[in-house]
C-alpha positions as CSV (number, residue, x, y, z in Angstrom):
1,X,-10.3,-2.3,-19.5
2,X,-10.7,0.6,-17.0
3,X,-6.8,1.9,-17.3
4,X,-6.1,2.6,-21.3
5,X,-2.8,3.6,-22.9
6,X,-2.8,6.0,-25.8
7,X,0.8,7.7,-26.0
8,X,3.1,6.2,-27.0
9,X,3.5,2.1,-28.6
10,X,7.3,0.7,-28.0
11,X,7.4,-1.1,-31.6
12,X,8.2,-4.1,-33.6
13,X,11.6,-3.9,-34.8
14,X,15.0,-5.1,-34.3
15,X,16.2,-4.8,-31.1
16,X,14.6,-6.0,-27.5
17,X,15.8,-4.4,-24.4
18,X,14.0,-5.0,-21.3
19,X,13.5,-2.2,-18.8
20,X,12.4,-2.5,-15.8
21,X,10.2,-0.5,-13.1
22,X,9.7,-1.3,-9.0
23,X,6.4,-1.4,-7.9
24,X,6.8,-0.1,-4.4
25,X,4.9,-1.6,-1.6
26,X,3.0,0.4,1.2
27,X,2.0,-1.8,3.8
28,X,1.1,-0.7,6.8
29,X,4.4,1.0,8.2
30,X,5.3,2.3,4.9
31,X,5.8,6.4,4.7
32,X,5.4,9.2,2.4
33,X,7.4,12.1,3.2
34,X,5.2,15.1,5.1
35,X,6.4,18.7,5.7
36,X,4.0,20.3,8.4
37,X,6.2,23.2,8.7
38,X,8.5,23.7,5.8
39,X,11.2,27.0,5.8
40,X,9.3,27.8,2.5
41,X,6.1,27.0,0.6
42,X,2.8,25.6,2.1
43,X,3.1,22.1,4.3
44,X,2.5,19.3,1.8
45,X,2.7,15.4,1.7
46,X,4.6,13.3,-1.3
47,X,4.5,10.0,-2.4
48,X,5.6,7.7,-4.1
49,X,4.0,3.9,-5.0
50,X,2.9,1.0,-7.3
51,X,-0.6,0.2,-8.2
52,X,-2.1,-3.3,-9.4
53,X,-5.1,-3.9,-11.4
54,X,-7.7,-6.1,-10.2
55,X,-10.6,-7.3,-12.4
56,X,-13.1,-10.3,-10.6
57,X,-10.9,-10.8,-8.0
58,X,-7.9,-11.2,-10.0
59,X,-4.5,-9.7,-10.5
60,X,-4.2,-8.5,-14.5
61,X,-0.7,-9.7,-14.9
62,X,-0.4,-7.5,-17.8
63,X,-1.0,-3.8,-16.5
64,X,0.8,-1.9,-13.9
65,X,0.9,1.8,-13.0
66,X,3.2,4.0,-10.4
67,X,1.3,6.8,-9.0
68,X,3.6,10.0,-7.9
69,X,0.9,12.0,-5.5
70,X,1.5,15.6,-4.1
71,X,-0.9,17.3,-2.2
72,X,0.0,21.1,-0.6
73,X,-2.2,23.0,2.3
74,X,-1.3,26.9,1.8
75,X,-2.7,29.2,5.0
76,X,-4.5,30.5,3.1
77,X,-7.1,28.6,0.2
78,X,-8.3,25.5,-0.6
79,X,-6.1,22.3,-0.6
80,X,-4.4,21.2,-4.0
81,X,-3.5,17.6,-5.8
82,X,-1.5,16.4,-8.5
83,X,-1.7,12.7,-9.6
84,X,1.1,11.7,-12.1
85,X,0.7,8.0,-13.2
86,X,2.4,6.0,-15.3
87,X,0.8,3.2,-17.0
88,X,2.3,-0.3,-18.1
89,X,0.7,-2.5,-20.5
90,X,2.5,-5.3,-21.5
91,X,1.6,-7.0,-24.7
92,X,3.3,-10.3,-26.8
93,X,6.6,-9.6,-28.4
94,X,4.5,-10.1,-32.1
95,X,2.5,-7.0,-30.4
96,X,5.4,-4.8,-30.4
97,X,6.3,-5.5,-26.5
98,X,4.6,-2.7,-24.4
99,X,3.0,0.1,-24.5
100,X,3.7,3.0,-22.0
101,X,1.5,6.2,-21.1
102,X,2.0,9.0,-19.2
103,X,-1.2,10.6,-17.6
104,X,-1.4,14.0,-15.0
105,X,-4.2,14.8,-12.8
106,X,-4.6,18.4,-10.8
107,X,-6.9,20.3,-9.0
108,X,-6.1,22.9,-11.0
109,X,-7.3,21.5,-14.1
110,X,-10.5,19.8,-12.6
111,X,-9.6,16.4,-13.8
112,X,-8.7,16.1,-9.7
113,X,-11.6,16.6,-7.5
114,X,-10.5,16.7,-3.8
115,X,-13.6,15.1,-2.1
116,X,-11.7,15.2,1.6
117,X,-8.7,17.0,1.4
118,X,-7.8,17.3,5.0
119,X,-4.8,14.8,4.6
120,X,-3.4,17.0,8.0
121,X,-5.5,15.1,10.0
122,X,-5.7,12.0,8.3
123,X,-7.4,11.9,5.3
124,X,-7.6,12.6,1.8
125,X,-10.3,10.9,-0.4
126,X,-10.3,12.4,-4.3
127,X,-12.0,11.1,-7.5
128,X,-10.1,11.5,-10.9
129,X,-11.2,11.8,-14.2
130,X,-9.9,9.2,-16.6
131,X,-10.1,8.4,-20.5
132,X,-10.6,11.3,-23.6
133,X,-13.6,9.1,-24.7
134,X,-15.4,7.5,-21.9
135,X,-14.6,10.1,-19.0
136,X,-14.5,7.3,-16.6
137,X,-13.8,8.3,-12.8
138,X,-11.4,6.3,-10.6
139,X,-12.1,7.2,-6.4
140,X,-9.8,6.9,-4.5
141,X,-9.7,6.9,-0.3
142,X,-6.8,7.1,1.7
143,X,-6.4,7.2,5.4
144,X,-2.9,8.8,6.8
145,X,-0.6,8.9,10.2
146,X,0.6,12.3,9.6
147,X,3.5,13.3,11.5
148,X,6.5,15.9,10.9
149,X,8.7,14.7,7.3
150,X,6.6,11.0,7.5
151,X,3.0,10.0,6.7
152,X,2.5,6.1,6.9
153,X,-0.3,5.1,4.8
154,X,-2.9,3.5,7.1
155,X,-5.6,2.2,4.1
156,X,-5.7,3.0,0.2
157,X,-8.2,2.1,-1.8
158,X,-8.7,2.4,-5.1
159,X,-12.3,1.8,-7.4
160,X,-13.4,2.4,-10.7
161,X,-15.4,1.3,-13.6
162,X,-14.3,-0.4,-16.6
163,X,-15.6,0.1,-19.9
164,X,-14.2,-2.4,-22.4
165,X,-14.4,-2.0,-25.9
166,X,-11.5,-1.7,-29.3
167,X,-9.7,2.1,-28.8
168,X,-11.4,3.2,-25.3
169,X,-14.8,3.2,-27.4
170,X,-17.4,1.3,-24.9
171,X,-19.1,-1.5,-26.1
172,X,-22.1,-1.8,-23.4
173,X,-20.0,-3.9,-20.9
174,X,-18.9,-2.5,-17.4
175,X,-17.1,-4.2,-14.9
176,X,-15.7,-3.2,-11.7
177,X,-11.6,-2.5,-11.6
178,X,-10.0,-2.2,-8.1
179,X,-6.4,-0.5,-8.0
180,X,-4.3,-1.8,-5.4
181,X,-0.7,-0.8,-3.2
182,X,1.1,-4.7,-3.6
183,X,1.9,-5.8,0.0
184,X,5.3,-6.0,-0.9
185,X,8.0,-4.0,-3.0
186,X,8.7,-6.2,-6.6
187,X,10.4,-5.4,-9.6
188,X,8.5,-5.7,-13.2
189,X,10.8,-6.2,-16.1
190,X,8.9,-4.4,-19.5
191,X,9.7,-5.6,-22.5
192,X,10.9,-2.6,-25.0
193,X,11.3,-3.5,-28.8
194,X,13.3,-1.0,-30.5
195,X,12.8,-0.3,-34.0
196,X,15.8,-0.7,-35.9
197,X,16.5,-0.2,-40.1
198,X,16.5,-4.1,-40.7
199,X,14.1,-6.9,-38.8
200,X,14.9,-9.6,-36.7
201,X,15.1,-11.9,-39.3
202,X,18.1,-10.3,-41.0
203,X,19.9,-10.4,-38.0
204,X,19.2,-13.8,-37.4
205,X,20.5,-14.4,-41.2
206,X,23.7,-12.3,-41.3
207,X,24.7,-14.3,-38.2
208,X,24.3,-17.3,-40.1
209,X,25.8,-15.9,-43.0
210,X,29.3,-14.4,-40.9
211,X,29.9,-17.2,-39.6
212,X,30.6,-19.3,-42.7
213,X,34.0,-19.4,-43.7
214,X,34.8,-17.2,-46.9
215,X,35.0,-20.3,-49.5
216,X,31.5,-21.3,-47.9
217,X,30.2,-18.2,-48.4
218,X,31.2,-18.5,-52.3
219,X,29.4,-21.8,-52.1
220,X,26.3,-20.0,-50.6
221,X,25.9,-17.5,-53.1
222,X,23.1,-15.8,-51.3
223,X,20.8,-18.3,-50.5
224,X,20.6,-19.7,-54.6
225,X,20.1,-23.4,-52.6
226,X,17.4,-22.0,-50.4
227,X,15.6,-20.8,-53.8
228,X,15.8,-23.4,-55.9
229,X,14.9,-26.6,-53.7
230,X,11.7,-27.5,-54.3
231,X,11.5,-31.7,-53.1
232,X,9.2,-33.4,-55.6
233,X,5.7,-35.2,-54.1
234,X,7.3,-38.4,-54.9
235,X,10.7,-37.6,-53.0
236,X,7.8,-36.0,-50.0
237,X,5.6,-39.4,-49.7
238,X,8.6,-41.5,-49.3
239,X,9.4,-39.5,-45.5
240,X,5.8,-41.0,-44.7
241,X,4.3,-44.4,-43.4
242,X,2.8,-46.6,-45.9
243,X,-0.4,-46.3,-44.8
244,X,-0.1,-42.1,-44.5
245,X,2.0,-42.1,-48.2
246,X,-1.6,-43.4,-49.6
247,X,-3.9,-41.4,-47.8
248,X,-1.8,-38.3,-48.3
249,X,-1.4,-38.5,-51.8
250,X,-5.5,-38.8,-52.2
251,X,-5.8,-35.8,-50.0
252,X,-7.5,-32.7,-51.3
253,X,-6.6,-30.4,-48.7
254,X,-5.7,-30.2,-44.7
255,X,-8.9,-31.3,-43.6
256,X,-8.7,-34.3,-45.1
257,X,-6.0,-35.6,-42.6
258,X,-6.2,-35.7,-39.1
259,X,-3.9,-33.0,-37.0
260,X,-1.6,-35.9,-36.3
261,X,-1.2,-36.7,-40.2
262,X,-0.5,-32.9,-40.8
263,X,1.9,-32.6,-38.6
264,X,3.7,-36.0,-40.1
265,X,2.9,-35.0,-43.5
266,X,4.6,-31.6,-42.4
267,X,7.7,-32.7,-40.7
268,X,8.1,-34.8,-43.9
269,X,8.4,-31.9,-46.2
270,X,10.8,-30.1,-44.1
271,X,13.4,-33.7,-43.8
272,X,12.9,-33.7,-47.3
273,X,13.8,-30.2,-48.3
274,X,16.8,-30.2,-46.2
275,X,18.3,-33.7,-47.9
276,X,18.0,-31.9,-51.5
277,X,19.4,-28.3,-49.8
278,X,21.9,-30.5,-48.2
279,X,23.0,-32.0,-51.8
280,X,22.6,-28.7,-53.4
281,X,25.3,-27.1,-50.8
282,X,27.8,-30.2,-51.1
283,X,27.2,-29.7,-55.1
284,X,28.3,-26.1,-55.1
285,X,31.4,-27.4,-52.8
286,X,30.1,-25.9,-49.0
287,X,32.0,-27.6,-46.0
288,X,30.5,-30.3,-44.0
289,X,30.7,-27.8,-41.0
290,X,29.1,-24.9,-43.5
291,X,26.2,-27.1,-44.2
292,X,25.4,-28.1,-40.8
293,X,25.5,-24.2,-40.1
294,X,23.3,-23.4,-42.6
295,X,20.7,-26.8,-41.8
296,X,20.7,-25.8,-38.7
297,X,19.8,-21.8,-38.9
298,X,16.9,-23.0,-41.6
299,X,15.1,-25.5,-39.5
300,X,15.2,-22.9,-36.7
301,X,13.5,-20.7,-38.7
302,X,10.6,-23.7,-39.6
303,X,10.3,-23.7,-36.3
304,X,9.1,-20.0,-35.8
């Protein structure tokens, strides 16, 4: 919706690590730090906190941002901003995990507008510019108790306008987005896939493979079972009910069963498979303990 990442996609690979980011609460009570009067440079306010995004009253469980927002007052000239967020979208492990972007805001490039920038005194209300494509524009009002090194953040609010659509490209559709401080500090764990030169699945297959003793691993000879077992209709139908075996065996394709009947028809096929891998492994002289290593890793990988 309104918040869009377009850096940098954590991908689909070998390897998931989970990072983690704390989206800091500011309440009322919480502080920013505040120089009035520093021994060098112009008096400025810092902080630091976590930002929600609310669509229709709800929490979008799946994005999360951190703003870092400096603001300086020089003596002399007009009041300057700089927004840097950082934006979390998490997506499904099949998605590649999540995708993180990094986005800065200034006065001094326009895409920060300072529409009260008197933050001295209390307040600072600034719009900023959002999106390569769409140019939306997020406003923001906040309402300070400035005081010497603190500035507790009275009120923050946060509005914009979401355009949804494929690749930031609208599609007609607005809807309203409302950024929000949480009430109180949590951590987010991100889920970060890292490519590696082999997948998952070969991982999950040399595991299997080590762990076969070294006359199993003669009798595996790289998966020749695996390739060669092919159970026989007839050998299938017997894994079924009576009545199922008949209707089965008349069936054209899926539809022609019920999802019940699929699902018995398909749990028959994989009992029946691993009887004739199990006789092809004790054939080529694998251990008891080797085939029930192998069984098992196969019909985990069914399961996937």
């Amino acid at each position: 919706m309104f918040t869009r990442a377009s850096t940098g996609l954590i991908g689909a690979g070998t390897l998931a690590l989970t990072a983690f980011f704390v989206l800091a609460a500011v309440p009322t009570g919480a502080s920013c730090i505040a120089l009035l009067k520093p021994s060098d440079g112009p008096p400025f306010v810092d902080c630091n906190f976590g930002i929600e995004q609310w669509e229709g009253g709800k929490r979008r469980d799946e994005r999360y941002q951190q703003w870092h927002l400096k603001c300086e007052s020089p003596a002399q000239g007009q009041p300057s901003c700089e927004l840097q967020r950082t934006i979390y979208v998490m997506w499904s492990k099949d998605m590649g995990g999540a995708w993180v972007d990094f986005d800065r805001h200034s006065t001094a490039d326009g895409t920060l507008h300072l529409v009260n920038g008197r933050w001295q005194e209390g307040t600072l209300d600034f719009d900023v510019s959002i999106g390569t494509v769409t140019k939306d524009v997020l406003h923001v009002a906040m309402r300070l108790d400035v005081k010497d090194r603190f500035a507790t953040l009275k009120s923050f609010k946060a509005m914009g306008v979401g355009r949804a659509g494929a690749f930031s490209l609208p599609d007609g559709n607005l809807e309203a987005v409302e950024f929000k401080i949480p009430e109180y500090t949590y951590t987010v764990n991100v889920p970060i896939t890292l490519e590696g030169i082999r997948s998952e699945d070969d991982k999950r297959y040399d595991d299997m493979a080590n762990g076969l003793s070294a006359e199993d691993r003669t009798a595996w000879h790289d998966g020749k079972c695996l390739a060669t077992q092919k159970p026989s209709t007839r050998q299938l139908l017997k894994q079924l009910p009576p009545g199922l075996q008949k209707k089965a065996k008349a069936a054209k394709q899926e539809s022609d069963l019920t999802p019940t009947e699929n699902a018995r028809v398909r749990q028959a096929a994989q009992g029946a498979f691993l009887q004739e891998l199990d006789m092809c492994l004790r054939d080529d002289g694998m251990s008891e303990e080797g085939r029930q290593r192998v069984i098992k890793f196969v019909r985990a990988e069914a399961a996937e």
